[in-house]
DSSP file (Angstrom, degrees, kcal/mol; ACC not computed):
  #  RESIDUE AA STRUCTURE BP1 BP2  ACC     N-H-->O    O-->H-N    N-H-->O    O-->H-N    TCO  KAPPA ALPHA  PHI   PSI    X-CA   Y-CA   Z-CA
    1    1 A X     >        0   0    0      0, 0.0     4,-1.4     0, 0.0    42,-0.1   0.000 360.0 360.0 360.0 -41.3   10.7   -9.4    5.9
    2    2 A X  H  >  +     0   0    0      1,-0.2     4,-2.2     2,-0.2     5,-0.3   0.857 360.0  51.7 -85.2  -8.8    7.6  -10.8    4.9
    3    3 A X  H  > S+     0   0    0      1,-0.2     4,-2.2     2,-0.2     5,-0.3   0.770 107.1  57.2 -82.2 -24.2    5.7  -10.5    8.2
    4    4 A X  H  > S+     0   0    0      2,-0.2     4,-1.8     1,-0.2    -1,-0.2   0.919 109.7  52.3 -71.9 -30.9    7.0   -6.4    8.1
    5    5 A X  H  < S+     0   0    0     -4,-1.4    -2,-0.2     1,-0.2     4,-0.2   0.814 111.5  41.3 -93.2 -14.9    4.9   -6.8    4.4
    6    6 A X  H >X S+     0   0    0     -4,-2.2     4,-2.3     2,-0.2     3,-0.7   0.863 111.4  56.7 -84.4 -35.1    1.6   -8.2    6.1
    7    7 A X  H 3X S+     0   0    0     -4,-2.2     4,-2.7    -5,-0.3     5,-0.2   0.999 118.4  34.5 -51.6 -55.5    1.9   -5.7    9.1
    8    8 A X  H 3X S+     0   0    0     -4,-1.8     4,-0.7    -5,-0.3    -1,-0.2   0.541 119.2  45.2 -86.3   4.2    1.8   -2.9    6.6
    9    9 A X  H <> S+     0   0    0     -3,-0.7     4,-5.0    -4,-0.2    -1,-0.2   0.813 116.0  50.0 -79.3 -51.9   -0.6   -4.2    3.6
   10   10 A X  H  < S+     0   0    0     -4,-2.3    -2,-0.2     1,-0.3    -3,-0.1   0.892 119.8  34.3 -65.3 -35.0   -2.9   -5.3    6.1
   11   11 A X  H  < S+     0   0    0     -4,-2.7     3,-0.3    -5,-0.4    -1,-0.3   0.902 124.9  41.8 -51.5 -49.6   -2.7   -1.6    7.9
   12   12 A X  H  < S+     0   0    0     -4,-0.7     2,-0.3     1,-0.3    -1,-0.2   0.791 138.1  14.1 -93.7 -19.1   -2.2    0.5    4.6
   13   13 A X  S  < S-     0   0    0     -4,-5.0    -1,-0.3    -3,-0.1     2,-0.1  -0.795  78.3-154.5-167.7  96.3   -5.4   -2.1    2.5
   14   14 A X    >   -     0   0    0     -3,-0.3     3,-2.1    -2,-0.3     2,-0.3  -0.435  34.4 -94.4 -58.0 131.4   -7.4   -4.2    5.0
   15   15 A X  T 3  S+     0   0    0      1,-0.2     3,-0.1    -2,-0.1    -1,-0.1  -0.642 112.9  17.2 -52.1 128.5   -8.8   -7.4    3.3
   16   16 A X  T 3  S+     0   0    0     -2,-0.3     2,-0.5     1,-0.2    -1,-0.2  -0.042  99.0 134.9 140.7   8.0  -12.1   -6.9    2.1
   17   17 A X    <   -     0   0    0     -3,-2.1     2,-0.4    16,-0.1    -1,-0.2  -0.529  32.1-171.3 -91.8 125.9  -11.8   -3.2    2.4
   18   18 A X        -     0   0    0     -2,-0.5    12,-0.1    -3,-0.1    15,-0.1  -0.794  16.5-124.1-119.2 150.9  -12.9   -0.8   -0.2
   19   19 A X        -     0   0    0     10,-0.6     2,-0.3    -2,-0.4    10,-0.1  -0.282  19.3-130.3 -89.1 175.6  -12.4    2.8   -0.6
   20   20 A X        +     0   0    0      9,-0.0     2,-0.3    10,-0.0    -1,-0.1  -0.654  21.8 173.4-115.0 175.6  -14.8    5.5   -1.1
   21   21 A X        -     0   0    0     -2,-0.3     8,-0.0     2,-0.1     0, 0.0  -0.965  35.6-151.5-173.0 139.5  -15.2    8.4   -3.5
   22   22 A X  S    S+     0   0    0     -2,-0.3    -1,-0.1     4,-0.0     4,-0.0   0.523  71.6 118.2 -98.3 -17.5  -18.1   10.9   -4.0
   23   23 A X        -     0   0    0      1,-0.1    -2,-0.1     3,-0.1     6,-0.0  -0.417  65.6-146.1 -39.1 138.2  -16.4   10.7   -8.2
   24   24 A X  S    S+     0   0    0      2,-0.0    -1,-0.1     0, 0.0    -3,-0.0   0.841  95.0  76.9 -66.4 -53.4  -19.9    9.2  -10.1
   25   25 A X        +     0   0    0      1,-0.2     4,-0.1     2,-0.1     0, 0.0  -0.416  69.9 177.0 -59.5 128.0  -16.5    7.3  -12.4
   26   26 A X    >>  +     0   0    0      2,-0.1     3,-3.1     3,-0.1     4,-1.4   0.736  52.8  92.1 -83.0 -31.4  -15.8    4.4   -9.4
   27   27 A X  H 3> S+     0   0    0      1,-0.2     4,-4.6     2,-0.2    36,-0.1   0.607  83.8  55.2 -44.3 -30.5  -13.0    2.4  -11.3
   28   28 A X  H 3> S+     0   0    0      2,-0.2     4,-0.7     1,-0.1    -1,-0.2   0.651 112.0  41.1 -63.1 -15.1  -10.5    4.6   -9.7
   29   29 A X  H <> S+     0   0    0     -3,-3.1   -10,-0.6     2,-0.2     4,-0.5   0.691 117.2  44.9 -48.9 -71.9  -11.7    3.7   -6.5
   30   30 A X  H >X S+     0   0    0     -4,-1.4     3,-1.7     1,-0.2     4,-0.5   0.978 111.6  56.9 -71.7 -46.5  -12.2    0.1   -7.1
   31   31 A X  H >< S+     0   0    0     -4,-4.6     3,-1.4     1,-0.2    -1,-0.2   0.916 104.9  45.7 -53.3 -38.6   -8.9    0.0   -8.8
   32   32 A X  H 3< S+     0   0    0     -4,-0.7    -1,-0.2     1,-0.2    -2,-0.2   0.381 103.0  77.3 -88.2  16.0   -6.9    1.3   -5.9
   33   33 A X  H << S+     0   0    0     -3,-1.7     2,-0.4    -4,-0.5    -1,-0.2   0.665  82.5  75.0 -14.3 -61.7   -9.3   -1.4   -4.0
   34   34 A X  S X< S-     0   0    0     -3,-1.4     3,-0.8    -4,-0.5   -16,-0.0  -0.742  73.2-148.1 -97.8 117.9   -7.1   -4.3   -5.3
   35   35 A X  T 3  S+     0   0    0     -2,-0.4     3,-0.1     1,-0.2    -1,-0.1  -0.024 101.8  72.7 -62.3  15.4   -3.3   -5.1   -3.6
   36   36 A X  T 3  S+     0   0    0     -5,-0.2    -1,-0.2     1,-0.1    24,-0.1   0.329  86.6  62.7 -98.8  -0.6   -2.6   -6.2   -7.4
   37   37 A X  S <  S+     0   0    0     -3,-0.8    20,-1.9    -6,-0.1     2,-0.4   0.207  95.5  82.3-100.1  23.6   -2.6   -2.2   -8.3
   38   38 A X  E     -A   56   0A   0     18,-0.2    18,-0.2    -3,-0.1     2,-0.2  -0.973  69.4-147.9-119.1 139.9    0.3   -1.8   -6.1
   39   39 A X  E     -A   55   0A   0     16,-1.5    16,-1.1    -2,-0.4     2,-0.3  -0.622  33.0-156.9 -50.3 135.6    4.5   -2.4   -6.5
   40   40 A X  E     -A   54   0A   0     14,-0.2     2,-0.3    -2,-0.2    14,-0.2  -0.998  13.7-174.7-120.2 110.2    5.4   -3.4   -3.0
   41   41 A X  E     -A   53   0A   0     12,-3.6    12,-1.7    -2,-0.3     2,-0.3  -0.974  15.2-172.3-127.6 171.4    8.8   -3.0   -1.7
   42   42 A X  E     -A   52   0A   0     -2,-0.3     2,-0.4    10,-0.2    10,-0.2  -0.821   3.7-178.0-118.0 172.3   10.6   -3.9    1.4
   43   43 A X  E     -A   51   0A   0      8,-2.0     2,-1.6    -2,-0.3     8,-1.4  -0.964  24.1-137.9-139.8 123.3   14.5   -2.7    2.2
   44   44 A X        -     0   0    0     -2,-0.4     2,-0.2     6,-0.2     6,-0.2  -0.517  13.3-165.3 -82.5  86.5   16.0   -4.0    5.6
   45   45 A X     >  -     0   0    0     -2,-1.6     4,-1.4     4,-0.4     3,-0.1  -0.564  60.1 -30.5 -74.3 138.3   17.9   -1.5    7.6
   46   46 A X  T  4 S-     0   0    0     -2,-0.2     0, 0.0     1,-0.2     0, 0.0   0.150  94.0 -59.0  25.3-126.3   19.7   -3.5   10.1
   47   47 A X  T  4 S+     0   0    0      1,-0.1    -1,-0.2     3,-0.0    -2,-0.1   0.842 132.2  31.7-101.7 -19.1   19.1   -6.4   11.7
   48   48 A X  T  4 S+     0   0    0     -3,-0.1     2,-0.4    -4,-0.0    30,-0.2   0.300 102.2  73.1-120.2  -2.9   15.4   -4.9   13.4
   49   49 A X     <  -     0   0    0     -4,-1.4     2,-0.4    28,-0.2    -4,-0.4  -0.954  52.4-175.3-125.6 148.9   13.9   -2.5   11.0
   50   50 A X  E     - B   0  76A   0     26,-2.6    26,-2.6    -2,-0.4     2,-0.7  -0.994  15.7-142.3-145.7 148.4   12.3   -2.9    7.9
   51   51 A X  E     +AB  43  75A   0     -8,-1.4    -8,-2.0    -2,-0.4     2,-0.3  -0.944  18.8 179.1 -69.9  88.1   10.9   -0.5    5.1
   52   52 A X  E     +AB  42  74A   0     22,-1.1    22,-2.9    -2,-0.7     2,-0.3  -0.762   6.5 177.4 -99.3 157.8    7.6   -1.3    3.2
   53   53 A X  E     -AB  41  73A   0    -12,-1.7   -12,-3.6    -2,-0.3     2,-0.4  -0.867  15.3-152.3-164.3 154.1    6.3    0.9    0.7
   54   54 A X  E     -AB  40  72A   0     18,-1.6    18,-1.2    -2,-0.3     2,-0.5  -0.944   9.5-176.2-144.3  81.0    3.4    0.9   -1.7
   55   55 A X  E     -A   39   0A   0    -16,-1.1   -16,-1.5    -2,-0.4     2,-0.1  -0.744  25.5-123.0 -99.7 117.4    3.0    2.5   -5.0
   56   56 A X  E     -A   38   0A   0     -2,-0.5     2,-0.7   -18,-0.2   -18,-0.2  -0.263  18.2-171.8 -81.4 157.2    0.1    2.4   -6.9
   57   57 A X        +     0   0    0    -20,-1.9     3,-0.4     1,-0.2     4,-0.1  -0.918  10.7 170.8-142.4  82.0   -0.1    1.1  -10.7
   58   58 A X  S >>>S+     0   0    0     -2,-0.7     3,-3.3     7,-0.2     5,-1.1   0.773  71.9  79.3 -75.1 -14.5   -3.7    2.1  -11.9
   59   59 A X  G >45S+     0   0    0      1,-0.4     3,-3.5     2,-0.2    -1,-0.2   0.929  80.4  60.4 -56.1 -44.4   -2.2    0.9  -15.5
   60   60 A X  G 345S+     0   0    0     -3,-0.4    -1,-0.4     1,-0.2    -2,-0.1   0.833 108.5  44.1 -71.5  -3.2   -2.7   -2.6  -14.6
   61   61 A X  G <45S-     0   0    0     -3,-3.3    -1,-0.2     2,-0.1    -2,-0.2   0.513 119.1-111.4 -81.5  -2.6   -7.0   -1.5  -14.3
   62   62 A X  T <<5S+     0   0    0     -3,-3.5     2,-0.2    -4,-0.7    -3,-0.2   0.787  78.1 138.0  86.0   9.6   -6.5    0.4  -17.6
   63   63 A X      < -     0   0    0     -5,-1.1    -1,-0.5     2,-0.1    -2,-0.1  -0.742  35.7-172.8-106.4 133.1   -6.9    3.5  -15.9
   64   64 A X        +     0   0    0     -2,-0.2     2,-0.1    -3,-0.1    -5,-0.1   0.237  41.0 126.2-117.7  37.9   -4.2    6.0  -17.2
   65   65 A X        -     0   0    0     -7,-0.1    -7,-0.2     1,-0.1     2,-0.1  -0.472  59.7-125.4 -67.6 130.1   -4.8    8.9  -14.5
   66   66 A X        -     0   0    0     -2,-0.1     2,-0.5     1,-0.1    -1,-0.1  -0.409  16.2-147.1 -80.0 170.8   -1.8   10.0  -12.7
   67   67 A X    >   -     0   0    0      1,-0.1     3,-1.0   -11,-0.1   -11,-0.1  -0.847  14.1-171.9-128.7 100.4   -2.1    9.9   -9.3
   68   68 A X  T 3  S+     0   0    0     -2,-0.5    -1,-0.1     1,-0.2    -2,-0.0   0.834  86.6  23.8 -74.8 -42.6   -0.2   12.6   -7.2
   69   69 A X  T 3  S+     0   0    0      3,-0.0    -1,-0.2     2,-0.0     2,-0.2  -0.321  91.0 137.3-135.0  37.8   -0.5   11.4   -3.0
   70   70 A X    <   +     0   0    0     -3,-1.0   -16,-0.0   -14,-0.1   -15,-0.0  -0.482  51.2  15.3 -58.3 158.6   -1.1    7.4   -3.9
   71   71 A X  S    S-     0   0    0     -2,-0.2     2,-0.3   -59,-0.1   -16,-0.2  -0.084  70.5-101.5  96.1-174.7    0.7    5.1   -1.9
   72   72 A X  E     -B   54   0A   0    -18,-1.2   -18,-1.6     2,-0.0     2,-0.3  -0.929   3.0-142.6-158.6 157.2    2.6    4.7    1.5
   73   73 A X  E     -B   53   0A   0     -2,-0.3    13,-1.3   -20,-0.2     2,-0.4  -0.803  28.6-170.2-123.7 119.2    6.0    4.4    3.6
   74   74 A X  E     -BC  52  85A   0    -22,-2.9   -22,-1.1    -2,-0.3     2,-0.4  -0.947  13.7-161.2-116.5 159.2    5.9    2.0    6.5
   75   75 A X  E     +BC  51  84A   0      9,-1.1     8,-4.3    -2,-0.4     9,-1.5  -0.983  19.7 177.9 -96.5 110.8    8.6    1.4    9.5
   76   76 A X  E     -BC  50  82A   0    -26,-2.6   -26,-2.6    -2,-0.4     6,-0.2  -0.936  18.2-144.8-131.1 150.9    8.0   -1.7   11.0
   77   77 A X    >   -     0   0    0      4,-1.8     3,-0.8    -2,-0.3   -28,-0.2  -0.102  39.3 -88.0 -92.7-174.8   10.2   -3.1   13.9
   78   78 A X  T 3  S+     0   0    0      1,-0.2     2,-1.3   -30,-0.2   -29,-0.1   0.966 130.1  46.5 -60.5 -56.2   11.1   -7.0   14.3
   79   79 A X  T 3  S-     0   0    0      1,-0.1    -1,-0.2   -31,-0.1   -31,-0.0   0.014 122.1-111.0 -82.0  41.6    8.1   -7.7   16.3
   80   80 A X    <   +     0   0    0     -2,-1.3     2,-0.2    -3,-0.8    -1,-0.1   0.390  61.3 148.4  -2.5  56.9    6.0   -5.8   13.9
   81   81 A X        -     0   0    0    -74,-0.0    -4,-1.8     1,-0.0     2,-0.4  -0.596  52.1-115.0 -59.1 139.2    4.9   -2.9   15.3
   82   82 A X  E     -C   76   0A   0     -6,-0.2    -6,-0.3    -2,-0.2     3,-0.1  -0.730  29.3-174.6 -79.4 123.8    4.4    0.1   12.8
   83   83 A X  E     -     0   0A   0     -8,-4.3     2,-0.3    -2,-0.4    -1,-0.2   0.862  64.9 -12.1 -52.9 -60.7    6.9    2.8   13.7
   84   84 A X  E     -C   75   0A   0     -9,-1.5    -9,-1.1     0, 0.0     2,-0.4  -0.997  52.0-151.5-161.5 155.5    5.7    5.3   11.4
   85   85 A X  E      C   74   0A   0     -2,-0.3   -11,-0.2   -11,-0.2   -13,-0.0  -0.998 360.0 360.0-141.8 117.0    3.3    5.9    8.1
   86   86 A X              0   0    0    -13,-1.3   -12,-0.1    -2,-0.4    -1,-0.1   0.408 360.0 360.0-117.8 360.0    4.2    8.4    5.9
């Protein structure tokens, strides 16, 4: 379970990676930056599949803008390979 939640952080928010935004405001940016502005969960469907997903939480930057297409859905097998990214 946790090796399904490093295949898909590191895929969905590379370490050191930050996004970009033509916005002059960055914080929204920088906040969705950080893998502490997301809820992570995983669910295990059978013995070989696993479910990450990744919601973002600009509240913990103090940001209260909603955010309509944050986040992602991963399918990662046992040998963690990505299935599918929705």
């Amino acid at each position: 379970m946790m090796a399904a939640l490093e295949v898909a952080m590191n895929e969905f928010l590379p370490p050191g990676s930050e996004l970009q935004t033509q916005d002059p405001d960055k914080r929204m940016a920088q906040c969705l930056s950080r893998r502490s502005s997301y809820d992570t969960h995983v669910l295990q469907s059978g013995d070989d599949l696993f479910f990450v997903w990744f919601s973002p939480q600009p509240s913990r930057c103090g940001l209260n803008e909603p955010i309509l297409d944050g986040g992602a859905v991963y399918a990662i097998d046992g040998q963690g390979r990505i299935l599918d990214r929705r």
